[in-house]
C-alpha positions as a Markdown table, in Angstrom:
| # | Residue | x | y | z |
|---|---|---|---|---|
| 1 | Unk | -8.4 | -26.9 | -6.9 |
| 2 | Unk | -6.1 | -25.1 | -4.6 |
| 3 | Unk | -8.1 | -22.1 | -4.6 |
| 4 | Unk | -11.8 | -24.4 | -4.5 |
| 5 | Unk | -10.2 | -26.1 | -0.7 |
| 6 | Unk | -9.6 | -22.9 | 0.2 |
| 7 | Unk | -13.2 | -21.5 | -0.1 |
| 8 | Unk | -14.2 | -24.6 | 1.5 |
| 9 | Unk | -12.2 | -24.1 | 4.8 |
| 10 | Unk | -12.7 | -20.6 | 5.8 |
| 11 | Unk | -13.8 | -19.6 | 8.8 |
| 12 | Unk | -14.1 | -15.9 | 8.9 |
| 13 | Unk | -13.1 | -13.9 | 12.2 |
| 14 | Unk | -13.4 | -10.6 | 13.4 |
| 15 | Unk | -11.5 | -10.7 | 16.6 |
| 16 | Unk | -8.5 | -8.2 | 16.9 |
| 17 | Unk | -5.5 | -9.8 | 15.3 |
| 18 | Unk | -3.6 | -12.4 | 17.8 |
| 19 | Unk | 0.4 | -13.0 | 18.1 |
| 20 | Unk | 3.0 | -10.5 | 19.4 |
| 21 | Unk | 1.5 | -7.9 | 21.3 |
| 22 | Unk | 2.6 | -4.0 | 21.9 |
| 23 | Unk | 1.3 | -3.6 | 25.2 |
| 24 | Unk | 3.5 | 0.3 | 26.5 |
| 25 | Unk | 5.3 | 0.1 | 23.2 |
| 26 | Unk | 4.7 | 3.7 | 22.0 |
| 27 | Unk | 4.7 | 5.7 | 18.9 |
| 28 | Unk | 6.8 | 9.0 | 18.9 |
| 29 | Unk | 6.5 | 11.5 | 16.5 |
| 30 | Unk | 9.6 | 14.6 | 16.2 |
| 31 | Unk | 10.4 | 17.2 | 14.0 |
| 32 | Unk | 14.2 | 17.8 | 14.3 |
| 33 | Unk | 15.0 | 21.7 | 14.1 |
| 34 | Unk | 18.9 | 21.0 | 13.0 |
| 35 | Unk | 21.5 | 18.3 | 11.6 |
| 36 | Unk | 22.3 | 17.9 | 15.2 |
| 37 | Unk | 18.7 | 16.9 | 16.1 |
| 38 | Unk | 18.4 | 14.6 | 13.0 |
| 39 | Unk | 21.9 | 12.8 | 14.1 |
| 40 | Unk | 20.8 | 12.3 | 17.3 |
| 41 | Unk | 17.8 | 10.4 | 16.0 |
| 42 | Unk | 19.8 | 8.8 | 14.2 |
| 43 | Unk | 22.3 | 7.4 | 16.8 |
| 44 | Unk | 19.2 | 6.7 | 19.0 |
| 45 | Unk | 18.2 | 4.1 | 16.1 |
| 46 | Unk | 22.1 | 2.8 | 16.0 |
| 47 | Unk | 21.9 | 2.2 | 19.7 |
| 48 | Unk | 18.4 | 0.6 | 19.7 |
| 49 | Unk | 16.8 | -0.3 | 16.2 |
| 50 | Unk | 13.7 | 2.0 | 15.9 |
| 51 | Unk | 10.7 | 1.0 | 13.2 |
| 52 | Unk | 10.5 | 4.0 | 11.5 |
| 53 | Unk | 7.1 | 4.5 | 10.4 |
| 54 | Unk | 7.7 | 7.4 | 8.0 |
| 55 | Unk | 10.1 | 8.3 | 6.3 |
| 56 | Unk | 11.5 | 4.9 | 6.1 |
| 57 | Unk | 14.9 | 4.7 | 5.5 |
| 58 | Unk | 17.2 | 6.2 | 7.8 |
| 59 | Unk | 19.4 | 7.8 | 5.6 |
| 60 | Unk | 16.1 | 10.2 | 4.6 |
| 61 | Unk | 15.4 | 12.0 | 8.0 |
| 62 | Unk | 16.1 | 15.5 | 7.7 |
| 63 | Unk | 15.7 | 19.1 | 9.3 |
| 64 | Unk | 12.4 | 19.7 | 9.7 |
| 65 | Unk | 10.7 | 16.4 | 8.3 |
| 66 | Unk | 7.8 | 14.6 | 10.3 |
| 67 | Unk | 9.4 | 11.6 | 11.6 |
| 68 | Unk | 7.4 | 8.9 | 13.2 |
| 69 | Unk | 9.4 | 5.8 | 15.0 |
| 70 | Unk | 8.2 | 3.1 | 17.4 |
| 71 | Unk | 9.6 | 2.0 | 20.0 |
| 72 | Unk | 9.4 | -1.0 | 22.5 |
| 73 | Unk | 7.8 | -0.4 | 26.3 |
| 74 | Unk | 12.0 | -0.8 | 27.8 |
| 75 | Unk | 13.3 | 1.5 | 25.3 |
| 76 | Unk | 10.5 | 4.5 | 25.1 |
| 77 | Unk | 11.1 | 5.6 | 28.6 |
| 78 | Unk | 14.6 | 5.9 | 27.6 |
| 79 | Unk | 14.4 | 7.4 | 24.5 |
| 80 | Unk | 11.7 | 10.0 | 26.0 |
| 81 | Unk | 14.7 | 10.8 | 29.1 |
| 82 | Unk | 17.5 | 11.4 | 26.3 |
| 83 | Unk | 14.6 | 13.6 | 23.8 |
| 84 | Unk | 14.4 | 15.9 | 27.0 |
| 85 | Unk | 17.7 | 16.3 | 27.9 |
| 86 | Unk | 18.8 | 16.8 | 24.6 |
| 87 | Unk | 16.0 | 19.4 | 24.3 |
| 88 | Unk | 14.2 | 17.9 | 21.6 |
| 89 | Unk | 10.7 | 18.7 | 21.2 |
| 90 | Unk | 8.6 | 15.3 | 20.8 |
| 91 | Unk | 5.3 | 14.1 | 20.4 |
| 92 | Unk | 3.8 | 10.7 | 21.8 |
| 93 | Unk | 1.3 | 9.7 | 19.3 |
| 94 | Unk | 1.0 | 6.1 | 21.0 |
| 95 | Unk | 1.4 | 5.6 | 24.3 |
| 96 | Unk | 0.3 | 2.1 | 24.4 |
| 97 | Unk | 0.4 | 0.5 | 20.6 |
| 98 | Unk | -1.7 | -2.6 | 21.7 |
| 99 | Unk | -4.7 | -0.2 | 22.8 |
| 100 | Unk | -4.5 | 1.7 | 19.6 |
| 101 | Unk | -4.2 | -1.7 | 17.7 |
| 102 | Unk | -7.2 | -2.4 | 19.1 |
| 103 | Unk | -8.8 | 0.5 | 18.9 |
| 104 | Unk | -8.7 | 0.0 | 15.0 |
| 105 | Unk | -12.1 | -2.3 | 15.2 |
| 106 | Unk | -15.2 | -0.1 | 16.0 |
| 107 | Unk | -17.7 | -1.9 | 18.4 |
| 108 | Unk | -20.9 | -0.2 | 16.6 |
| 109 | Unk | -22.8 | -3.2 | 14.6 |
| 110 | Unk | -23.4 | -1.3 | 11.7 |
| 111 | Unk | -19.7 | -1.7 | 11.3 |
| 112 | Unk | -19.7 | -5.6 | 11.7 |
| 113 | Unk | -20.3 | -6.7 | 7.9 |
| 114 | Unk | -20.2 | -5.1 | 4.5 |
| 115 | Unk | -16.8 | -3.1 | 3.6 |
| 116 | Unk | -16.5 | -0.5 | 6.6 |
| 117 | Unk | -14.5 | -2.9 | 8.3 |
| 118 | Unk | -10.9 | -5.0 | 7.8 |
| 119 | Unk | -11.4 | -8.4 | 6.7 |
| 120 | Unk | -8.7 | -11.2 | 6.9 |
| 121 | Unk | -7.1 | -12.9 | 3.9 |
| 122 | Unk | -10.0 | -15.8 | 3.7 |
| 123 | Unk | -12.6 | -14.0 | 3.5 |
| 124 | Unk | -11.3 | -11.6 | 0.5 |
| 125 | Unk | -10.5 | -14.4 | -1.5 |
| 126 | Unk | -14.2 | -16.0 | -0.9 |
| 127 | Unk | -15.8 | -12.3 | -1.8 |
| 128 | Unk | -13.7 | -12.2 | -5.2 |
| 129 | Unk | -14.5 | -16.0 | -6.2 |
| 130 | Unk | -18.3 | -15.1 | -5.1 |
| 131 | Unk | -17.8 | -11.3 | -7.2 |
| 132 | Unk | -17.0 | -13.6 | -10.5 |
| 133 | Unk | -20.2 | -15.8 | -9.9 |
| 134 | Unk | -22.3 | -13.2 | -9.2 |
| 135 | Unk | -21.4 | -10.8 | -11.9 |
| 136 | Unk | -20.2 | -12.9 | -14.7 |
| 137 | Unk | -20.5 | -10.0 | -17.4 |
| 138 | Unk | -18.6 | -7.7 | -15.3 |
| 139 | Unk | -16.3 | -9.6 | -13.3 |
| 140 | Unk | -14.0 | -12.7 | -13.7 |
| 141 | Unk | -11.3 | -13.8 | -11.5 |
| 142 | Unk | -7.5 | -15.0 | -12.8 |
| 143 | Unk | -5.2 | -16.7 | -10.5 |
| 144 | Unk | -1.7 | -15.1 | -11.7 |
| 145 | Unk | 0.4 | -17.0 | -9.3 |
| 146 | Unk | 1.5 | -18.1 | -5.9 |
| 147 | Unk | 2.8 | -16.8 | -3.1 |
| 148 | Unk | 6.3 | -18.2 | -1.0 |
| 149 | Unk | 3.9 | -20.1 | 1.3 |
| 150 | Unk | 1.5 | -21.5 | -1.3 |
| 151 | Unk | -1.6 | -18.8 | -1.1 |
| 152 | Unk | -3.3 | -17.9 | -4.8 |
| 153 | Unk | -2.8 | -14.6 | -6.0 |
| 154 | Unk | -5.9 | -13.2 | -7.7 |
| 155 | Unk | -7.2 | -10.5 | -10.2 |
| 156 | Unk | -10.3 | -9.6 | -10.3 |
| 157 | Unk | -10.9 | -8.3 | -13.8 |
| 158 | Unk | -13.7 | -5.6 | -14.2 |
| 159 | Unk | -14.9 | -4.2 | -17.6 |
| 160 | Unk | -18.0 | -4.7 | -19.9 |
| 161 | Unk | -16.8 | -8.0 | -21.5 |
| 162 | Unk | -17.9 | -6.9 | -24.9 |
| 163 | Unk | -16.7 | -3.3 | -25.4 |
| 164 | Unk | -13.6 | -2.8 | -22.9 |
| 165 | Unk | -10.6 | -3.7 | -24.5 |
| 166 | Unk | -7.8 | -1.3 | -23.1 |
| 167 | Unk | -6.8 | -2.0 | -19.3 |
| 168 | Unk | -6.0 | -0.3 | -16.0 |
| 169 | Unk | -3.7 | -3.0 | -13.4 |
| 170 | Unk | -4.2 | -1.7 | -10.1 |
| 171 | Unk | -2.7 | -3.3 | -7.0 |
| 172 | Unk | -2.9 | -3.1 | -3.3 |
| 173 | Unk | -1.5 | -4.7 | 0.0 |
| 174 | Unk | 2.3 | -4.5 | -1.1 |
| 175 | Unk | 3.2 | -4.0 | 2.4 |
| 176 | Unk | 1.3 | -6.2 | 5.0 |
| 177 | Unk | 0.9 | -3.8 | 7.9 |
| 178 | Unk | -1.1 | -0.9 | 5.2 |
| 179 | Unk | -4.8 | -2.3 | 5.8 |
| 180 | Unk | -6.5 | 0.4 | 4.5 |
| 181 | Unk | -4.9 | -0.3 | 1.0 |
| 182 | Unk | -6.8 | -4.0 | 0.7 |
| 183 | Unk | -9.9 | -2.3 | 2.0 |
| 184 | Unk | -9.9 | 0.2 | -1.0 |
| 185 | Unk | -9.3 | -2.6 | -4.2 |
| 186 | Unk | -12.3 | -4.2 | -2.6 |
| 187 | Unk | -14.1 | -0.9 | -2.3 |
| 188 | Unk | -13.4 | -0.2 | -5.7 |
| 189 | Unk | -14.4 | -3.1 | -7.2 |
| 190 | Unk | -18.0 | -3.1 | -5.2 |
| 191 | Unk | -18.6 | 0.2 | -6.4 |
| 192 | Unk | -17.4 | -0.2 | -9.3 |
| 193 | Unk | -20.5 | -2.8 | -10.0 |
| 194 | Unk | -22.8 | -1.6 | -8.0 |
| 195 | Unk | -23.1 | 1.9 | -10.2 |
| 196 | Unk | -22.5 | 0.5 | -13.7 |
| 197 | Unk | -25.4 | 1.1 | -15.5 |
| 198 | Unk | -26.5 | 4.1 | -13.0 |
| 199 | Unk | -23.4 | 6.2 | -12.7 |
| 200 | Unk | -22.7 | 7.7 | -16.0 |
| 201 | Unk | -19.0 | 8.0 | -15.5 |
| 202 | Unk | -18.5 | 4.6 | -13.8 |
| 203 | Unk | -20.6 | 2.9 | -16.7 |
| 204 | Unk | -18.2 | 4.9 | -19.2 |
| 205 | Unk | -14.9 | 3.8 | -17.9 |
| 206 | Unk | -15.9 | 0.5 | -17.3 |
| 207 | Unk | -17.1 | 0.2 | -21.4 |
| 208 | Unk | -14.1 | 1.8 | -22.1 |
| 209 | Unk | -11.7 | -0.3 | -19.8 |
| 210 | Unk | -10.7 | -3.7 | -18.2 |
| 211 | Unk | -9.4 | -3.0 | -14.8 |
| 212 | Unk | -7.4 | -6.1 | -13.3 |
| 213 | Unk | -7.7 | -5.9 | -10.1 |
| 214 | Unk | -5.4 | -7.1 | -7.0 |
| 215 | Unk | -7.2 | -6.6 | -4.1 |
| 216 | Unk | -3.7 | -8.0 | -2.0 |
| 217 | Unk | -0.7 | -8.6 | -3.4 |
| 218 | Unk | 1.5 | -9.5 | -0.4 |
| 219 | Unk | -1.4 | -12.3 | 0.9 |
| 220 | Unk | 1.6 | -14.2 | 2.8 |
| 221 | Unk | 2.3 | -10.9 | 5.3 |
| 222 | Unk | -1.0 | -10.0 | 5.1 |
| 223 | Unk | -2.2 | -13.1 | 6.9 |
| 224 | Unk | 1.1 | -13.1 | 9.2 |
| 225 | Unk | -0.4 | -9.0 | 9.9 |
| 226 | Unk | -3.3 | -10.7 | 11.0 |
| 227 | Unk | -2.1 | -14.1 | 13.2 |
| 228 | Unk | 1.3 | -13.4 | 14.5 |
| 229 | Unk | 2.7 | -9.2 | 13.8 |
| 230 | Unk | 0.4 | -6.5 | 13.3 |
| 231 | Unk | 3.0 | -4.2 | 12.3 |
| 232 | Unk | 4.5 | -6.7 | 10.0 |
| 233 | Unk | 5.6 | -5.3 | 6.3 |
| 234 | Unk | 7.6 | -7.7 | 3.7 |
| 235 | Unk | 6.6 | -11.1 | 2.2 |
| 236 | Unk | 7.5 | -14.4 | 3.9 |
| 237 | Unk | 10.9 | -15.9 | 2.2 |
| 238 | Unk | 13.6 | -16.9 | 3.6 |
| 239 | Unk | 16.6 | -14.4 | 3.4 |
| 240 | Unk | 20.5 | -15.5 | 3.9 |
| 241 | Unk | 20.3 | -14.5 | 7.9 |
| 242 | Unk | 18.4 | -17.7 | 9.1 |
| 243 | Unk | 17.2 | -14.9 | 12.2 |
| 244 | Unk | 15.6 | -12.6 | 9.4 |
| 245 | Unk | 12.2 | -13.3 | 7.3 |
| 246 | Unk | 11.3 | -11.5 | 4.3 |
| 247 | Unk | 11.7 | -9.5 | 1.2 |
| 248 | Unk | 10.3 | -5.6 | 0.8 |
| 249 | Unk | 8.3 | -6.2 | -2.7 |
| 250 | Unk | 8.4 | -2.8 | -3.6 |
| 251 | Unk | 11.9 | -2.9 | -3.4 |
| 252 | Unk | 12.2 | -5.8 | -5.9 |
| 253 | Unk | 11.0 | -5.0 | -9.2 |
| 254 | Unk | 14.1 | -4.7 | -11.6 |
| 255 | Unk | 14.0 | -0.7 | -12.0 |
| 256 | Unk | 17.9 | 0.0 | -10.7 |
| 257 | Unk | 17.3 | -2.6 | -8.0 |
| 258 | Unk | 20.4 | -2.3 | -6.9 |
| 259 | Unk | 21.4 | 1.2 | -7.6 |
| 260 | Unk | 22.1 | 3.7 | -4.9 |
| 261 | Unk | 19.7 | 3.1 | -2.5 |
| 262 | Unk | 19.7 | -0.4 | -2.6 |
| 263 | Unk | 19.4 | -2.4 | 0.8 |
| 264 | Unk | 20.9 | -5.6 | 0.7 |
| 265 | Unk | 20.7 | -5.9 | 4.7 |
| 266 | Unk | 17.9 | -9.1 | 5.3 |
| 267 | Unk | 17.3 | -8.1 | 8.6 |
| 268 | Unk | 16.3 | -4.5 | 7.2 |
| 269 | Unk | 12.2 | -3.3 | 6.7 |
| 270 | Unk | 13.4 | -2.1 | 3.3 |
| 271 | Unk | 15.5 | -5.5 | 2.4 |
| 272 | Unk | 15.2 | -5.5 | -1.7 |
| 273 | Unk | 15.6 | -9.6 | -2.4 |
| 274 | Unk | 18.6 | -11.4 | -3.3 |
| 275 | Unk | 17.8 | -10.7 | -6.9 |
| 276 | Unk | 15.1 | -8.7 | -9.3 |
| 277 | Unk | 11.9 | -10.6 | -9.2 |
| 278 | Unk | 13.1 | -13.3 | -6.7 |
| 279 | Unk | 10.1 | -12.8 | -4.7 |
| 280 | Unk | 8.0 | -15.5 | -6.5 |
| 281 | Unk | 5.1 | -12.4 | -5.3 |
| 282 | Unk | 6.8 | -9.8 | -7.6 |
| 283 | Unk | 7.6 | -12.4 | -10.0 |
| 284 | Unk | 4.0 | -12.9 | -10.7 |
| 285 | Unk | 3.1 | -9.8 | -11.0 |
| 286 | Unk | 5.4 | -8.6 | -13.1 |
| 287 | Unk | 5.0 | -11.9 | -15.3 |
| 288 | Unk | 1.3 | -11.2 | -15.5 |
| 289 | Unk | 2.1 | -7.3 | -16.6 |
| 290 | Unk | 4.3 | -8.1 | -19.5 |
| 291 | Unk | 2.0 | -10.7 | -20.4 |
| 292 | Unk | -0.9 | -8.2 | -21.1 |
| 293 | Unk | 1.1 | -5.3 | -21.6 |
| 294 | Unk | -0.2 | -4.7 | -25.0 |
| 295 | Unk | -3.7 | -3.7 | -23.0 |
| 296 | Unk | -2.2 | -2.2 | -20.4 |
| 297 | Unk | -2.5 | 1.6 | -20.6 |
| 298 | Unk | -2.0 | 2.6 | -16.9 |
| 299 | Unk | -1.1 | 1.4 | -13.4 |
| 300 | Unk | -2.3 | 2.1 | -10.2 |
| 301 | Unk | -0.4 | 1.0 | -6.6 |
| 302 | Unk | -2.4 | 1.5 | -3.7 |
| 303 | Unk | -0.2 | 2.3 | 0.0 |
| 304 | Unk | -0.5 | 4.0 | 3.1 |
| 305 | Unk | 0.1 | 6.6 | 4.8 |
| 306 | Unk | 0.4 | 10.7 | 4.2 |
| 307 | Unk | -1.8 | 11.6 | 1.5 |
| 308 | Unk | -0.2 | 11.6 | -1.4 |
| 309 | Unk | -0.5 | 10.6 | -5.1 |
| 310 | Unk | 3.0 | 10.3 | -6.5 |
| 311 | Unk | 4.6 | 9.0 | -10.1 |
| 312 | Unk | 8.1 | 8.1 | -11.2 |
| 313 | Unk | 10.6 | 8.6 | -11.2 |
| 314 | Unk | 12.1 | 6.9 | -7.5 |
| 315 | Unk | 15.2 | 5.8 | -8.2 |
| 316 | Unk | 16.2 | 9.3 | -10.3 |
| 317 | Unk | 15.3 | 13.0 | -9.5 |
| 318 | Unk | 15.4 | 13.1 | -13.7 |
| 319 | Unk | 11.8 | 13.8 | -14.9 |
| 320 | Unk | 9.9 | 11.1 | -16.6 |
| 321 | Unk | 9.5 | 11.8 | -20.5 |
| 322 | Unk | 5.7 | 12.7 | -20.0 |
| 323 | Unk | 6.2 | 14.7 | -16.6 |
| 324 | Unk | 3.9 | 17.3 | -17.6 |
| 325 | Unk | 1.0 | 15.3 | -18.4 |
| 326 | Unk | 1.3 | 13.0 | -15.0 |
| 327 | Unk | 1.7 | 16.1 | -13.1 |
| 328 | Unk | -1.7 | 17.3 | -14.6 |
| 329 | Unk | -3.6 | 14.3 | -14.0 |
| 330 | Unk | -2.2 | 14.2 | -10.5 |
| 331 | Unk | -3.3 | 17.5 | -10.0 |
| 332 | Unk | -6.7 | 17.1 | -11.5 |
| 333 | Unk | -6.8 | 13.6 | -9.1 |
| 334 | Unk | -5.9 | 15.3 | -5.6 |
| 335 | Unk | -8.5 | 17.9 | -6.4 |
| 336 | Unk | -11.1 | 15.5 | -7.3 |
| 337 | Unk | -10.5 | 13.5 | -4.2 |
| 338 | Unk | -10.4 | 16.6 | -2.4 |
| 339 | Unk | -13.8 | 18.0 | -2.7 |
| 340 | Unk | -15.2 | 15.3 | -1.0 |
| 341 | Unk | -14.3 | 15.9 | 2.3 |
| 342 | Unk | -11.6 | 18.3 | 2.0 |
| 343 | Unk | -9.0 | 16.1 | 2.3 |
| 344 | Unk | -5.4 | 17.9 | 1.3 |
| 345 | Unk | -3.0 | 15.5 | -0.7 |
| 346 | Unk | 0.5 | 16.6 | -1.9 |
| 347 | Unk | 1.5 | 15.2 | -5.5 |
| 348 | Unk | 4.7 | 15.0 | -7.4 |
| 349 | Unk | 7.2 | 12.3 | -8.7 |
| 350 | Unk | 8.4 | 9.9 | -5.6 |
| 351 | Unk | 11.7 | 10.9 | -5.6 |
| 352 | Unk | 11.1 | 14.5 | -5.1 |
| 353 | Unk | 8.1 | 14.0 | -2.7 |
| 354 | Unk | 9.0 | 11.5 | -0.4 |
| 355 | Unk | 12.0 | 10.0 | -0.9 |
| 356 | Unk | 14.8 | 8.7 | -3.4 |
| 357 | Unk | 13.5 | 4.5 | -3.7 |
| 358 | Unk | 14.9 | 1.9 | -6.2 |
| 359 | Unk | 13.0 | -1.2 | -6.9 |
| 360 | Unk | 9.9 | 0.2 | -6.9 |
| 361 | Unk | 6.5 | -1.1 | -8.9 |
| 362 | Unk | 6.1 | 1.8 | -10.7 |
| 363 | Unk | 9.6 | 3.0 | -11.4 |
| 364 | Unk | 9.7 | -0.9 | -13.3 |
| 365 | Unk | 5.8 | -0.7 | -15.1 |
| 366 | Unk | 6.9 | 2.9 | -16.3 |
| 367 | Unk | 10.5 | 1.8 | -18.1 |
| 368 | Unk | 8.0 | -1.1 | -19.5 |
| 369 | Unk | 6.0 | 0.4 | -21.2 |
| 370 | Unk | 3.4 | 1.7 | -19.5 |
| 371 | Unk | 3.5 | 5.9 | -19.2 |
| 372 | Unk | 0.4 | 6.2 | -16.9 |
| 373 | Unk | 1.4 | 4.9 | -13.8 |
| 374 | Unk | 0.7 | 6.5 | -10.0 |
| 375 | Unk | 1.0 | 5.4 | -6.3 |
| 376 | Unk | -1.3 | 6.6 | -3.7 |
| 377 | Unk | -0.6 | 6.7 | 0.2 |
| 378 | Unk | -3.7 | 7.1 | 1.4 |
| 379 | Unk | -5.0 | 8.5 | 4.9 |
| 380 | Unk | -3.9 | 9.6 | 6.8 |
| 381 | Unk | -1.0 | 12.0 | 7.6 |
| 382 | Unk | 0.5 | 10.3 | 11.0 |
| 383 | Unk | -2.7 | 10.6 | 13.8 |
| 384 | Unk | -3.1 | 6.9 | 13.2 |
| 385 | Unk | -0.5 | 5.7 | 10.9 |
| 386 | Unk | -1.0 | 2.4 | 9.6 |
| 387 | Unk | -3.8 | 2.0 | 12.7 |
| 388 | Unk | -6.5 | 3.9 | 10.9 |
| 389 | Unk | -9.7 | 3.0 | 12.4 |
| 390 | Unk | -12.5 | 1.3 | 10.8 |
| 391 | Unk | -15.0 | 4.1 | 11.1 |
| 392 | Unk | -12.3 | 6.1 | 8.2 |
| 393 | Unk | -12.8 | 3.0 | 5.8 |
| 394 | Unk | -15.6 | 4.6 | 3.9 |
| 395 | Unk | -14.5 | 8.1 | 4.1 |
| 396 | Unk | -11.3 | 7.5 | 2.6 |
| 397 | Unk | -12.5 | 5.1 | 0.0 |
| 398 | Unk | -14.6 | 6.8 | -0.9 |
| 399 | Unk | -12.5 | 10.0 | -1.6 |
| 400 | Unk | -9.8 | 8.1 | -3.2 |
| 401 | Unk | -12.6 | 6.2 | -5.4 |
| 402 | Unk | -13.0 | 10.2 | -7.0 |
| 403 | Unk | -9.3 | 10.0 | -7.3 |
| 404 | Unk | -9.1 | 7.2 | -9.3 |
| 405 | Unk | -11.8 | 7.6 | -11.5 |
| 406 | Unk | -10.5 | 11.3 | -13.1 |
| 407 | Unk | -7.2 | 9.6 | -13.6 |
| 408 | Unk | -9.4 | 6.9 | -15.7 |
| 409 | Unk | -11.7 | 9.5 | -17.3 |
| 410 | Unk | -8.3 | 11.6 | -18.2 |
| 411 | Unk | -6.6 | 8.8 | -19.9 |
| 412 | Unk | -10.1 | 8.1 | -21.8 |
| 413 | Unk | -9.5 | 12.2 | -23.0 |
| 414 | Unk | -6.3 | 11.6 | -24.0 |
| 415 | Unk | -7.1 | 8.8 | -26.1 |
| 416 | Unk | -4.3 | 6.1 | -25.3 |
């Protein structure tokens, strides 16, 4: 009934997302030479609280990593004063973040409908209900839970009915800010219909699979991205610091949640949850995965950005027990996605690629159970960040769509 009222009240929009605004807050980009550079940059975000846009955590910049951090319109003139006198080279990706927020929506009308543009929570969950009516042999939609604020969570499952019996779960929209991650599980699942019957590949993995299907798994921040904080990345909840909103999902699924990189500050980006699976998001999803774990062969996490297709482990450098065979597969993937455009993605475990995480999705699904189990960041590598345009939707899905397909067709090869 819930989800029934919902369909029933949208009203779709496809202005540029309202709320706080960024006007002269800037994006900087630096590549410290030495420790001393890196401490700098790391006093500059004692003094003044940067969002670091990658890496993540703080206690992960290093010589000669990328680092991207905003900053606010009073403390970027500062910060750009201190760079130079310190004689750090810098880069200012962003000089106004509310221009390049807006720059994200291409004005060309072939861009206005279809899936080469960003659509708001409403109007996803009125395409997926409409995908199960349309399709019924193909597609059929479960409602696996509820978010903090009362939103339905929902899996699209896609597979012949009749013949698929093993299954793929493949997730996107952990974080709210990474639209380009929605935009693909809704790309996927359109192509994924569209071709079946025509694309001998598609019409093989689809016979030969289920794939459930989350087109956004962290709806709350996703709408809250859309109304009130573009740049906005955990759920919704509460925390213990009444000033402080929200959990990081990814940072609470029971998989050494509160091992050594645990952050237990709730005013933190990266704030893993009072407990495992007390994000009534995560708790869902993780219900719904043992509950089908039996057909579960593989899992897929879809993020943004830097172009990469990683696999556990996060919270260990140890090597997972089949390292060899996801390093294959990831390597087979990237080249796939690759020949499309030319598009260069790094692959490796997470810990060793980007950065030691605990908590994580996939660090949990692979102790499960489940041995076949990536996470993409898709484009791009930091031009636009989390602001990449509309006019790189298709481009990228499409790419990543060749991606995720030979990890399919591998795991049909391997027999599982």
């Amino acid at each position: 009934m819930k989800l029934f009222l919902l369909l029933c009240s949208v009203a779709v929009s496809l202005s540029v997302p309202h709320g706080r605004r960024f006007d002269n807050e800037k994006l900087f980009h630096v590549t410290p030479k030495s420790n001393d550079e890196v401490q700098f940059i790391k006093y500059l975000d004692t003094t003044m609280k940067l969002d670091f846009w990658k890496p993540k955590y703080f206690h992960n910049l290093t010589p000669k990593t990328n680092i991207y951090f905003h900053a606010d319109a009073q403390q970027s003139k500062e910060i750009e004063n201190l760079l130079e006198e310190k004689g750090i080279k810098y880069r200012v990706v962003f000089h106004d973040l509310q221009e390049a927020i807006e720059n994200q929506f291409t004005k060309r009308s072939k861009y206005k409908k279809g899936f080469n543009r960003y659509r708001e929570w409403k109007e996803i969950a009125v395409w997926a209900y409409s995908v199960s009516l349309k399709y019924p042999k193909l597609a059929s939609i479960v409602q696996i839970g509820e978010t903090y604020e009362g939103r339905p969570m929902l899996v699209i499952k896609i597979g012949n009915q009749i013949s698929a019996k093993k299954g793929i779960f493949l997730d996107c929209g952990i974080h709210a800010r990474e639209w380009i991650s929605p935009a693909f599980c809704q790309w996927f699942v359109k192509e994924a219909i569209r071709t079946y019957g025509k694309d001998k590949e598609m019409t093989k993995l689809l016979n030969s699979f289920t794939f459930h299907v989350l087109p956004v798994f962290n709806v709350d921040g996703y709408v809250f991205s859309w109304t009130s904080d573009r740049l906005w990345r955990k759920n919704r909840a509460p925390t213990p610091n009444d000033k402080c909103t929200g959990t990081d999902l990814n940072r609470n699924f029971n998989a050494s949640w509160n091992g050594i990189h645990f952050d237990d500050e709730p005013c933190s980006e990266a704030y893993a949850g009072s407990a495992p699976e007390s994000a009534p998001e995560v708790k869902a999803v993780a219900s719904y995965i043992r509950e089908n774990l039996s057909a579960l062969k593989a899992y897929i996490s879809v993020h943004s950005f830097s172009q990469l297709l990683l696999y556990p482990y996060g919270y260990t450098e140890k090597e997972a027990s089949n390292h060899k065979k996801l390093d294959e597969i990831a390597k087979a993937s990237v080249e796939a996605l690759q020949r499309l455009y030319n598009t260069s993605y790094t692959y490796g475990s997470i810990a060793t690629t980007i950065y030691p995480v605990c908590g994580s999705s996939a660090d949990w699904v692979y102790d499960l159970g489940i041995k076949y189990t990536f996470v993409f960041e898709l484009r791009d590598e930091g031009r636009y960040g989390f602001l990449l345009p509309e006019h790189d939707i298709e481009p990228t899905c499409k790419e990543t769509m060749m991606a995720v397909k030979q990890i399919a067709s591998n795991l049909i090869d391997l027999d599982i």
